[in-house]
C-alpha positions, 0 to 999 in steps of 0.5 A: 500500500503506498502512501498519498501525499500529504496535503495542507489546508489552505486558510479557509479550511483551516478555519472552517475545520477549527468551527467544526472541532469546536463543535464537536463532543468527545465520545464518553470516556475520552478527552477532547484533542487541543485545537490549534488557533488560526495562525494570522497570514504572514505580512506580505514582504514589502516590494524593494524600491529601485529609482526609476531610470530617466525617461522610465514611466511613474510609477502608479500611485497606491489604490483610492480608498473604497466609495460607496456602489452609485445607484444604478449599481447597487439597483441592478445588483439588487434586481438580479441583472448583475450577478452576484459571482461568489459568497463568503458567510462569515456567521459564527466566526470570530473577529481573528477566523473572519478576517482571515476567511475575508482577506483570503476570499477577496484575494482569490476572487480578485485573482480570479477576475470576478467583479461583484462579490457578496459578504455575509456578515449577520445581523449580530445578537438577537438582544438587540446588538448590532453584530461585531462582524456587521461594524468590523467588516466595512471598516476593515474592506475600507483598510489598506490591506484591502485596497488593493482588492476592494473597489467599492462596497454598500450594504445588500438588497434585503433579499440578499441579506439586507443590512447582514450583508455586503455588495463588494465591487473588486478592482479590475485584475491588472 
């Protein structure tokens, strides 16, 4: 019998495998194994600077931070005439595993050339708080780490998951 190669699990699965461990009840008589916390992405190495030679073009200026979706955007959005091409629910995760689970999503769908992306965030507590992830994640698509990805975002049409929810245009792939 040969051995399989092992394969890693990419930050996503890691998450959503902490969820389900987490979950999980130990039979009777056994204990629970330790899970092990989401290790935070490594920062990205910062780009070397080399002085442009005379004559070379300027180089381009960081993304603008993110604006809100115009109005006919956001109608056709809600309408169904422009598709929504990917979701992530971020329901039930911690600030740490969401904005990991976020940061991931937005990179492969950037990478992948999609345009419009759907966040689901809840709507927090049922005793009338508003939801750490519903305030957290605008912010955190308005950060400089996401400005590379996020073009513009605003709340969703209720059928979409209404104020629980995040349109998000990416930028165009370069």
């Amino acid at each position: 019998m040969t051995r399989r190669p092992q394969k890693t699990l990419s930050d996503e699965d890691r998450v959503l495998w902490n969820l389900v461990a987490r979950s999980a009840v130990p039979l009777k008589g056994r204990a629970a194994p330790a899970v092990e916390p989401p290790q935070p992405a490594p920062p990205a190495p910062a780009p070397a600077r080399v002085a442009p030679a005379a004559g070379a073009p300027v180089p381009e200026k960081k993304p603008s931070p993110p604006r809100h979706l115009d109005r006919p955007t956001l109608d056709k959005l809600a309408k169904g005439r422009l598709p929504i091409e990917a979701r992530v629910d971020l329901h039930g995760m911690t600030q740490d595993e969401a904005y990991s689970l976020l940061f991931s999503f937005l990179h492969r769908a950037y990478a992948s050339g999609l345009h419009y992306v759907l966040v689901i965030t809840g709507k927090g507590s049922s005793s009338g708080g508003d939801g750490v992830l519903r305030r957290s994640v605008p912010g955190w698509l308005a950060a400089p780490a996401f400005r590379m990805f996020v073009s513009s975002h605003e709340h969703a049409a209720r059928h979409h998951g209404g104020s629980g929810a995040i349109y998000v245009r990416l930028r165009k792939v370069r």
